[in-house]
C-alpha positions as CSV (number, residue, x, y, z in Angstrom):
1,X,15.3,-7.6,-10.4
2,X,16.7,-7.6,-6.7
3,X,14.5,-6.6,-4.5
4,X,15.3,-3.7,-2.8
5,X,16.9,-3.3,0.8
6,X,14.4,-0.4,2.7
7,X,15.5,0.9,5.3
8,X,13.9,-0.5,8.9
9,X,12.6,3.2,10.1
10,X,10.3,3.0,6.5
11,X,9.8,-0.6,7.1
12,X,7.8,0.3,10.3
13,X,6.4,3.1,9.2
14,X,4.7,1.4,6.3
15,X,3.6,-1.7,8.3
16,X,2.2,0.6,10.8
17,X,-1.1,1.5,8.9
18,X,-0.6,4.6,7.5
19,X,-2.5,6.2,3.7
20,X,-2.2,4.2,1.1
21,X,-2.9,4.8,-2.8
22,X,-2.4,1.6,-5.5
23,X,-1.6,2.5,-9.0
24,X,-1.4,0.6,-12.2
25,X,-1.7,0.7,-16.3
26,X,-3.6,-1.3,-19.1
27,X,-1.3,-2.3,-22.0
28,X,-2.3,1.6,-23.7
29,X,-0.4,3.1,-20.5
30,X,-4.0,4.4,-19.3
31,X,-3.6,4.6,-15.4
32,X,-5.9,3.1,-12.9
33,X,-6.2,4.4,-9.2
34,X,-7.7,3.8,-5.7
35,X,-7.4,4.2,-2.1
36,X,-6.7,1.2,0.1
37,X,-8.9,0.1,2.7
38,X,-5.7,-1.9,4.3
39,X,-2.7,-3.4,4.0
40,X,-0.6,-5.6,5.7
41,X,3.5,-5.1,5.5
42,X,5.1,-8.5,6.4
43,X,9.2,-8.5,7.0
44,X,11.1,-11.2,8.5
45,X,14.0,-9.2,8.6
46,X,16.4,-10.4,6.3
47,X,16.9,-10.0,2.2
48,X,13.8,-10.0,-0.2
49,X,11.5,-11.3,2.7
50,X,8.9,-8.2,2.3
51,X,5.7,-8.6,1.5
52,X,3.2,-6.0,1.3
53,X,-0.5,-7.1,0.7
54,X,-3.3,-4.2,0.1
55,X,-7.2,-4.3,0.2
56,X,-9.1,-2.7,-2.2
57,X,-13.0,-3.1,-3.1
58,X,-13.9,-4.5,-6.4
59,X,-16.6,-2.6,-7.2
60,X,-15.1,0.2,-6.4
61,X,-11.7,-1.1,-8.2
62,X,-12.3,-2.9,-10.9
63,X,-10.2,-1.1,-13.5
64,X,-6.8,-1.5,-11.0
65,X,-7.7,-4.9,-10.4
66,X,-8.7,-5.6,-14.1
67,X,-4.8,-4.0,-14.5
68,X,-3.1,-6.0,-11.7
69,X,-4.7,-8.8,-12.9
70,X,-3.8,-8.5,-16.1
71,X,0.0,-7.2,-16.1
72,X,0.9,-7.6,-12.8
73,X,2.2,-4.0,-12.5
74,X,1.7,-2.2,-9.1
75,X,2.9,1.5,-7.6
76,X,1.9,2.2,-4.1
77,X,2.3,4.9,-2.0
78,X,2.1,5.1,1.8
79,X,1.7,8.4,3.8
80,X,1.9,9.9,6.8
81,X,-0.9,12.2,6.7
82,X,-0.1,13.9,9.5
83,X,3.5,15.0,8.2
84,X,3.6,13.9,4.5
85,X,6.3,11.2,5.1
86,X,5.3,9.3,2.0
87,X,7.2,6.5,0.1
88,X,6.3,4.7,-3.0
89,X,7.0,0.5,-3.6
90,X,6.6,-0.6,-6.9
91,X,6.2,-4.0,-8.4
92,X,5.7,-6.4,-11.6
93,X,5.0,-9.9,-10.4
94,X,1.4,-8.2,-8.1
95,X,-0.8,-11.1,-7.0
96,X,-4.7,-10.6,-7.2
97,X,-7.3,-12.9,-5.0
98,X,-10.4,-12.9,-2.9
99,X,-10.0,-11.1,0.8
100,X,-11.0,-14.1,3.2
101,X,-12.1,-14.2,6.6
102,X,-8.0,-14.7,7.7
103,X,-7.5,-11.4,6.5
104,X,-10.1,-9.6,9.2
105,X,-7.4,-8.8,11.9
106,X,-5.1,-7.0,9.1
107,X,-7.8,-4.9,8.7
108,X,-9.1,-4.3,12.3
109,X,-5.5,-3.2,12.6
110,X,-5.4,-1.0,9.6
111,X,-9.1,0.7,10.8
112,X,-7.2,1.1,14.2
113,X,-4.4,2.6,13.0
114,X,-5.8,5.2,10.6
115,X,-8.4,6.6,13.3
116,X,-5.1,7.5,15.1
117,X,-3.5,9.0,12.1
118,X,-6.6,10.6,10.6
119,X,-7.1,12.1,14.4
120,X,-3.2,13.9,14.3
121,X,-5.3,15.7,11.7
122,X,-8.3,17.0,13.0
123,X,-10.7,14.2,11.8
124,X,-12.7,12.2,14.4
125,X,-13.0,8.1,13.8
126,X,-16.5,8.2,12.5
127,X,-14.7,9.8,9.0
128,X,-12.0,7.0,8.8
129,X,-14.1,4.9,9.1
130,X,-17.4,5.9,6.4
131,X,-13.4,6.6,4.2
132,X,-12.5,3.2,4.7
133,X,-15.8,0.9,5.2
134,X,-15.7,-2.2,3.1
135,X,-17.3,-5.6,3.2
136,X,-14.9,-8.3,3.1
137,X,-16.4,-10.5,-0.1
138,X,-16.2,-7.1,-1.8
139,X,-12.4,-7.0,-1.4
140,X,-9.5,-8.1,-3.2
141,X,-6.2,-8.7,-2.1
142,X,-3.1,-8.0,-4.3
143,X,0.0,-9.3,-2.8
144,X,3.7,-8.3,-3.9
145,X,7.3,-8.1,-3.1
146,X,8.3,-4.7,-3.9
147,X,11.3,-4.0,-6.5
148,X,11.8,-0.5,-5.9
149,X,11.2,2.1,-3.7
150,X,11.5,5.7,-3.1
151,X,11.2,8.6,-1.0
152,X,8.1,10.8,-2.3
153,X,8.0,13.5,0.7
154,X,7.5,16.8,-0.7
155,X,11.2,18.4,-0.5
156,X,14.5,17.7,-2.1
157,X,15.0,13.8,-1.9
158,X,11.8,13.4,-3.5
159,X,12.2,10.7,-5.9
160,X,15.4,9.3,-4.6
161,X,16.0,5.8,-4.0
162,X,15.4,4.1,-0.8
163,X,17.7,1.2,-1.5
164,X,20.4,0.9,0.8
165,X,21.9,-1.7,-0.9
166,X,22.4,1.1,-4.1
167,X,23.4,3.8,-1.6
């Protein structure tokens, strides 16, 4: 499957450390879901070259990572909680391993981010961060290139394609 071509506005607002939700399925279909504690959106500008890594606790996500692990199958959703500006990624070929100490600053900047955006809604920085507090050799990393993705704000383009390669 090619990947997709995302636009460069949802580019950034993805990689700016915004809400994000991970979804996945055992082989019965049975869904597995969790809040990320961060994520890193890497894009060096040209064709396929995204790469979206999320953090999620193991204890806390063992039956996503138990899925990812097993099938590679991954939905995730980023949103603007402020606005409800969301859009989903979706993948098949997700890579699952340990968090490691070169992962800190992704996180620092995801923690950073989210005060900011929880803030726009009324929230102070002491609830992002009991919402998003971790300890790195609790964390896994899954790792993919997305293969789809789609606008999921509330309204009429909901569900449509963000691939302007398809447009």
């Amino acid at each position: 499957m090619a990947a997709p071509q995302i636009p460069a506005d949802v580019v950034a607002l993805m990689a700016r450390g915004i809400s994000v939700i991970a979804a996945s399925c055992d082989a019965s279909s049975r869904p597995s879901i969790m809040r990320a504690v961060g994520s890193l959106v890497e894009d060096e500008a040209k064709p396929g070259s995204l790469r979206i890594t999320i953090f999620v606790s193991r204890r806390q996500s063992a039956q996503l990572v138990q899925d990812v692990s097993a099938n590679g199958h991954i939905a995730v959703v980023f949103s603007e909680p402020a606005t409800h500006r969301t859009v989903q990624v979706k993948a098949t070929k997700a890579r699952v391993r340990n968090a490691a100490a070169t992962d800190e600053p992704a996180l620092a900047r995801y923690l950073a981010s989210m005060e900011i955006e929880i803030a726009r809604v009324g929230y102070g920085p002491h609830m992002t961060r009991a919402m998003l507090a971790h300890r790195l050799e609790d964390l896994v990393a899954i790792s993919f290139a997305p293969e789809q993705a789609f606008d999921q704000t509330p309204g009429p383009k909901a569900g449509a394609s963000l691939d302007e390669g398809r447009a």
